[in-house]
C-alpha positions in Angstrom: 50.6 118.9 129.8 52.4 122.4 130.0 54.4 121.9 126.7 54.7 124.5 124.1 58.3 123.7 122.6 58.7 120.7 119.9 61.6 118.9 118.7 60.6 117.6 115.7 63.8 115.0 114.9 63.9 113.7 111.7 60.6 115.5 109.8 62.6 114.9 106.1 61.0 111.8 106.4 63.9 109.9 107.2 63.5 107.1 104.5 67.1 106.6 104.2 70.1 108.9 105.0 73.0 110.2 102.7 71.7 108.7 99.8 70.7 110.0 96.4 67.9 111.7 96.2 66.4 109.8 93.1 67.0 106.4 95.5 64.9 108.6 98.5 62.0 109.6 95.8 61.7 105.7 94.8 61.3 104.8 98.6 59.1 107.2 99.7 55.1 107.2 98.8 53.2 109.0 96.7 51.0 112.3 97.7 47.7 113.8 96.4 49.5 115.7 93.8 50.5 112.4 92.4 54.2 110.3 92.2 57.4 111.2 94.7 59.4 110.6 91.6 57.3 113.6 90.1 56.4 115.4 93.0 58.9 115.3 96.2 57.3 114.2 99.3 56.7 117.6 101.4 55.9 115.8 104.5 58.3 118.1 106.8 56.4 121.3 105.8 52.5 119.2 106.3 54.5 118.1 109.5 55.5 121.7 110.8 52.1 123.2 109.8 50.0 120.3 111.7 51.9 121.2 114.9 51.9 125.2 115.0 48.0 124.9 113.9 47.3 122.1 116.4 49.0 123.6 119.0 47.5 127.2 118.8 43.7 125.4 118.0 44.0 123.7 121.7 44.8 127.5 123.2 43.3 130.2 120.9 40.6 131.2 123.1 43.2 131.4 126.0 44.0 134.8 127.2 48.0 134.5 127.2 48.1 131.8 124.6 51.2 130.4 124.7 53.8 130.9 121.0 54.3 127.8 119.5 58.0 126.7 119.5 59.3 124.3 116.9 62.6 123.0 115.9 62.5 120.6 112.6 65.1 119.5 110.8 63.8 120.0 107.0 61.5 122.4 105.7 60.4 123.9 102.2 59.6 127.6 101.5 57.3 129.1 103.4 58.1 127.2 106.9 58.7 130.5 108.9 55.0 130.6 108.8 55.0 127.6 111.0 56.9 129.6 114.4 59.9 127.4 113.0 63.8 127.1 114.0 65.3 124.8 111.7 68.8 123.1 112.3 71.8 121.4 109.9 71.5 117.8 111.3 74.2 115.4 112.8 77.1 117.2 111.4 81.0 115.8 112.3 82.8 117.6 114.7 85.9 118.5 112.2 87.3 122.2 111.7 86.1 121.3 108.0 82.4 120.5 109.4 82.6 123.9 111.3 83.9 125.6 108.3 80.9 124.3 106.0 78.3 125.5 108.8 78.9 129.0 107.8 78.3 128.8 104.3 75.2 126.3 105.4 73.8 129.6 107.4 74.6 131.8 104.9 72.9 130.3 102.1 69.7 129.0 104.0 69.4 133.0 105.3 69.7 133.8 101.8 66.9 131.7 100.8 64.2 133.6 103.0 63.8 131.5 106.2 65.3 133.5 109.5 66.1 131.5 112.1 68.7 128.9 111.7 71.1 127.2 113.6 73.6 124.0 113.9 74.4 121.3 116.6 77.2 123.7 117.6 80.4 121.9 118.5 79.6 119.2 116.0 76.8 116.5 116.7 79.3 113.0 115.5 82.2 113.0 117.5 85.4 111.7 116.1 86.8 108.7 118.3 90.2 109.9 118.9 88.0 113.1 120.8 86.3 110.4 122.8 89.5 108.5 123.6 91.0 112.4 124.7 88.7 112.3 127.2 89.3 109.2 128.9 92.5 109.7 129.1 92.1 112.9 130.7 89.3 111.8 133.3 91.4 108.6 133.9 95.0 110.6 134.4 94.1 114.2 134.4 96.8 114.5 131.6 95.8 117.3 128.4 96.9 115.3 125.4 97.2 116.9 121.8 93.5 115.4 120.8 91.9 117.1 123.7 94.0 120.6 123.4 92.4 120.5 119.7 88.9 119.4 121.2 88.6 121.9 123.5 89.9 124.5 121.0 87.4 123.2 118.3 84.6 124.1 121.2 85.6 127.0 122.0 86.1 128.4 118.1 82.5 126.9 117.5 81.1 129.1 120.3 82.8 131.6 119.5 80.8 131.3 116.0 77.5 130.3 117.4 77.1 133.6 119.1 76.5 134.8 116.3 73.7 133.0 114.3 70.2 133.1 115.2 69.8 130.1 117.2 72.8 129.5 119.8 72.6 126.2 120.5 75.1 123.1 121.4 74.1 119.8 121.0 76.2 116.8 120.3 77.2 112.7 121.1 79.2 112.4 124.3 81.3 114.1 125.3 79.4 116.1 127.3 79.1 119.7 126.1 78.5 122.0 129.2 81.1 124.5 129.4 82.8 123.5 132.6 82.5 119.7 130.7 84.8 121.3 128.1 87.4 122.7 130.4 88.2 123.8 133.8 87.6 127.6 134.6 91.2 128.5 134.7 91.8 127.6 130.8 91.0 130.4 128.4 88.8 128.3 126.7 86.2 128.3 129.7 86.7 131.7 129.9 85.9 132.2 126.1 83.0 130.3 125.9 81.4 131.9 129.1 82.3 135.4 128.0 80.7 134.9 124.8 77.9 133.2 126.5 77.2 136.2 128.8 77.6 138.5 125.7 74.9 136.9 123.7 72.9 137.8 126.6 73.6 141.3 126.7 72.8 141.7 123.3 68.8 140.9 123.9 67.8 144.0 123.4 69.4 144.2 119.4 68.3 140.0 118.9 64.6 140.4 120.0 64.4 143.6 118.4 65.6 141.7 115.3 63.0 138.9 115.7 60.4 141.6 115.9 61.8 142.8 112.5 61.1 139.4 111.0 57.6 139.3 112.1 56.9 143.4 111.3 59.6 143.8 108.1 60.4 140.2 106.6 64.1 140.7 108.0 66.6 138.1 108.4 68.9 138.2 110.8 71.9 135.8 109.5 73.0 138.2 106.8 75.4 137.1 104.0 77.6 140.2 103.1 76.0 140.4 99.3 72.8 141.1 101.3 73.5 144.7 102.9 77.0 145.9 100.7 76.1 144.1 97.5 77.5 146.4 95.4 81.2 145.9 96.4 82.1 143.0 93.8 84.5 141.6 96.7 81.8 140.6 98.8 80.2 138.3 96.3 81.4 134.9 97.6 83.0 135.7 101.0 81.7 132.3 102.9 83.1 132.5 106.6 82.1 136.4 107.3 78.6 137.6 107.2 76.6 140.2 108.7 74.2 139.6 112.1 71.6 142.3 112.0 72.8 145.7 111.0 75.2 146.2 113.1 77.7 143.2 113.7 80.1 141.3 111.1 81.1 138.5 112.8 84.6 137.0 111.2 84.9 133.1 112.7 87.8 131.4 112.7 88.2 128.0 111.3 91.3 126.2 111.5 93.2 124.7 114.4 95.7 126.7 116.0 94.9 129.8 114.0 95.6 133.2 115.6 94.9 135.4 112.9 92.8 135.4 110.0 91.8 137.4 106.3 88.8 140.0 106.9 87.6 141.8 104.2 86.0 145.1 105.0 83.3 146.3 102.5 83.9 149.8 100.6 81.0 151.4 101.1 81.8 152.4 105.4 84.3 152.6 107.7 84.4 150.0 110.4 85.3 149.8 114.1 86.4 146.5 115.9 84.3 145.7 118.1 86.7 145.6 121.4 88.9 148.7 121.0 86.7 151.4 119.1 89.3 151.5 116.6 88.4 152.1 112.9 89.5 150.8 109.7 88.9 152.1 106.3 86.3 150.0 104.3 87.2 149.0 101.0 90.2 146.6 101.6 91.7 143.2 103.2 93.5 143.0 106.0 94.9 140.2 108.2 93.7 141.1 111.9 94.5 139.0 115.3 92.7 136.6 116.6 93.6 135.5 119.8 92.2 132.4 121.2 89.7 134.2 123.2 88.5 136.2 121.1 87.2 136.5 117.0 87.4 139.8 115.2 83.8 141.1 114.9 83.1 144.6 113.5 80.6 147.4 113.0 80.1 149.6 110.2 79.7 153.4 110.5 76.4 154.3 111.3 75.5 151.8 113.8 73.7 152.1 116.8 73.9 148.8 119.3 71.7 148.4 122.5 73.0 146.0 125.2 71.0 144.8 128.0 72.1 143.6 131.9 74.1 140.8 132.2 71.0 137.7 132.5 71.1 133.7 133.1 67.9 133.7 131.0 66.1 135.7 128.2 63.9 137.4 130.7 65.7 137.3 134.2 65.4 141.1 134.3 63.7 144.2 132.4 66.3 146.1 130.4 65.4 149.1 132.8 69.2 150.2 132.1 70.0 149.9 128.6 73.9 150.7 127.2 73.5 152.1 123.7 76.6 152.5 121.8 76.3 154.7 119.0 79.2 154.4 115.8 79.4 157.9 114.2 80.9 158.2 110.3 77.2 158.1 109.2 73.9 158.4 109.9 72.4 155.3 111.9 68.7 154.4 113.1 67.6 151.5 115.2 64.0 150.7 115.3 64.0 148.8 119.2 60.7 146.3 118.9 59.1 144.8 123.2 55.8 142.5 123.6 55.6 140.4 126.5 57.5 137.9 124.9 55.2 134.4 125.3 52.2 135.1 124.0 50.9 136.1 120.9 48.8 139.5 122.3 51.2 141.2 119.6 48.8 140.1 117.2 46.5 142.5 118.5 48.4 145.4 118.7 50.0 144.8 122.2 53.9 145.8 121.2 55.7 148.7 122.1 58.5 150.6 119.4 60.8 152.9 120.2 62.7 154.7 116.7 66.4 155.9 118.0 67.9 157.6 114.8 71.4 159.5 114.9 72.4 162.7 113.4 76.1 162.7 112.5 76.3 166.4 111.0 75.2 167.7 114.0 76.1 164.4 116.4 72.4 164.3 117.8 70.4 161.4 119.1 66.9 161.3 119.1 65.2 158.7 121.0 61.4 159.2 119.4 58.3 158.8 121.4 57.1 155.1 121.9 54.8 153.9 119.6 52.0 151.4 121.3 51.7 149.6 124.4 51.6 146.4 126.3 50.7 144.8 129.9 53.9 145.1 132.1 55.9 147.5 130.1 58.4 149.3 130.9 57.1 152.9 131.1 60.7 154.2 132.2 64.1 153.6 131.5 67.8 155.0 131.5 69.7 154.9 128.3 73.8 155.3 128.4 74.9 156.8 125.3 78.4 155.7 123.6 79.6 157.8 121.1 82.0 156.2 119.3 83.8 157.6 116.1 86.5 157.5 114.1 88.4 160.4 116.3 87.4 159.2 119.5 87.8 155.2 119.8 86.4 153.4 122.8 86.6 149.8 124.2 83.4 148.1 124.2 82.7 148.2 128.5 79.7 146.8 129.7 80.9 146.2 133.3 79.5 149.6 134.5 77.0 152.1 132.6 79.7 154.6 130.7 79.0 157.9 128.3 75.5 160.6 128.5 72.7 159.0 130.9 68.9 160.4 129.4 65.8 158.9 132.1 63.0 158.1 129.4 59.8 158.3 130.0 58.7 157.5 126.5 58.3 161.0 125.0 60.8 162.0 122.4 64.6 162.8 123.8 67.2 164.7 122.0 71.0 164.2 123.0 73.9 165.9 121.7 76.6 164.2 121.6 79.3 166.5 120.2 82.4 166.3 122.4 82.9 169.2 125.0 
């Protein structure tokens, strides 16, 4: 029937919710390996595995067999095998619900299983929320409950980018952007700038899924993951690392227009939006403006950006801005198949190794390795050299720094300043 995405609602199984889970093991059956009491019903894991297998039984001897898709709601070890998403549930939409979401990440990353995500915005909404908005459709008036809702939406966007699954999903009301607010408030504008920005950055995210496939990565990085041995990192539960090259620092409390980052020891970091750098190794308090949440890159980063898109594959990233952060050496392995199928099984996938020298301020953009149908067998890459002496804003309005056409043999650039 042309479907090849499941939603797979409540796969725990749903005996009884928010209760104990001794009461849950005494409701629920037993299983071949004997008692629930003794042995914990593993239905959603059975559940995902019947689906992925099922699905890819009907279409294995199709020539473009189409991935499997599923989104479950529980899950044991070993689910990534399954072509799984997994998300939190019906959370509340309270600052404190938001807040808990980013430890909830955090540790499920942690435990091995990449792609996560939340009903972003909050699935349960509280009633004076609901009663905001009838008062606003019914006099057009911005009361305090709907300032703080669409604020909540906005901050939870503003966090979403930056988890492997972006996704908002919740009880009325409605959650589309212009839903949320009209397109002269700054919280429209937030949301669709971050929107447009997760966009850009498909280049870095599905070279990162290819990483979880080809390298066991994990994209949702706690910060004892990557600088684990800075002590301070240890239990920081609202900043965390996305791939290798962002630190995304959320904000969670109403009206908040700054916030505590820590910056690990072991680099320097630059902000995201200006190019500037700050010294690893201490705690700062930084802005954050309604519109915007600090976000940072380490030293030795190098960050690929793709054209603005409406969808993941509007457009080929013919033109690809690749901003490069000097301080340290850097390396990005960037992973392309042709993205619905599963002919990356065998061997159809295409990887191109950009490494940067910062001794001698080289790029090298390495020859591809493999090939696929439809490829991309030339491209332009726009080369940002940002450093600690030479800050630049993020601008991805119009191509900026060293154009190189590739053609997929190996490019040196130097990048050392004229």
């Amino acid at each position: 029937h042309g479907i090849d995405a499941w939603w797979m609602d409540a796969s725990e199984p749903n005996v009884r919710d928010c209760t104990p889970m001794w009461y849950r093991k005494a409701l629920s059956g037993p299983t071949a390996l004997g008692t629930t009491t003794e042995y914990f019903n593993a239905y959603s894991i059975v559940n995902a595995d019947a689906i992925y297998n099922g699905q890819r039984s009907v279409f294995k001897h199709k020539k473009d067999e189409p991935r499997v898709f599923l989104l479950t709601r529980s899950g044991f070890a070993g689910l990534q095998r399954y072509s799984t998403a997994t998300w939190s549930g019906d959370i509340g939409t309270r600052w404190e619900d938001m807040r808990a979401q980013m430890t909830a990440g955090m540790n499920y990353s942690l435990s091995g299983l990449p792609f996560w995500g939340q009903d972003q915005g909050g699935f349960c909404v509280e009633r004076r929320y609901m009663e905001a908005q009838n008062v606003f459709s019914q006099t057009g008036v911005e009361n305090e409950d709907m300032k703080e809702w669409r604020e909540l939406q906005t901050r939870w966007n503003q966090f979403g980018c930056f988890v492997p699954l972006y996704r908002a999903h919740g009880q009325w009301p409605l959650r589309e952007v212009w839903n949320i607010a009209p397109d002269t408030l700054p919280a429209y504008k937030s949301i669709v700038w971050y929107h447009q920005f997760r966009y850009r950055l498909m280049p870095y995210l599905y070279s990162m899924a290819g990483w979880v496939h080809l390298k066991d990565y994990t994209m949702m990085r706690a910060l004892v993951m990557d600088w684990g041995s800075d002590s301070e990192v240890l239990d920081i539960k609202d900043q965390w690392m996305f791939g290798p090259a962002l630190m995304a620092c959320p904000v969670g409390h109403y009206k908040a227009r700054n916030r505590s980052v820590y910056f690990p020891r072991q680099r320097g970091w630059y902000d995201l939006y200006t190019g500037e750098h700050v010294d690893g190794g201490q705690r700062l308090i930084v802005d954050a403006p309604y519109e915007r949440i600090p976000v940072y890159v380490p030293e030795g980063s190098i960050l690929p950006f793709g054209p603005a898109m409406q969808w993941s594959d509007e457009k080929p990233a013919e033109d690809i801005d690749l901003y490069v952060y000097g301080g340290h050496d850097a390396s990005f392995l960037l992973y392309e198949d042709e993205g619905t199928n599963y002919n990356y099984e065998k061997g159809k996938s295409a990887t191109i190794l950009i490494s940067y020298d910062d001794a001698s301020k080289t790029l090298t953009i390495a020859s591809r390795q493999g090939s696929f149908d439809g490829m991309l067998t030339k491209r332009n890459f726009h080369i940002v050299l940002i450093d600690k002496a030479n800050p630049r804003p993020l601008s991805l309005d119009s191509h900026q720094g060293v154009k190189v056409t590739y053609d997929g043999k190996e490019t040196k650039v130097n990048l050392m300043p004229q």
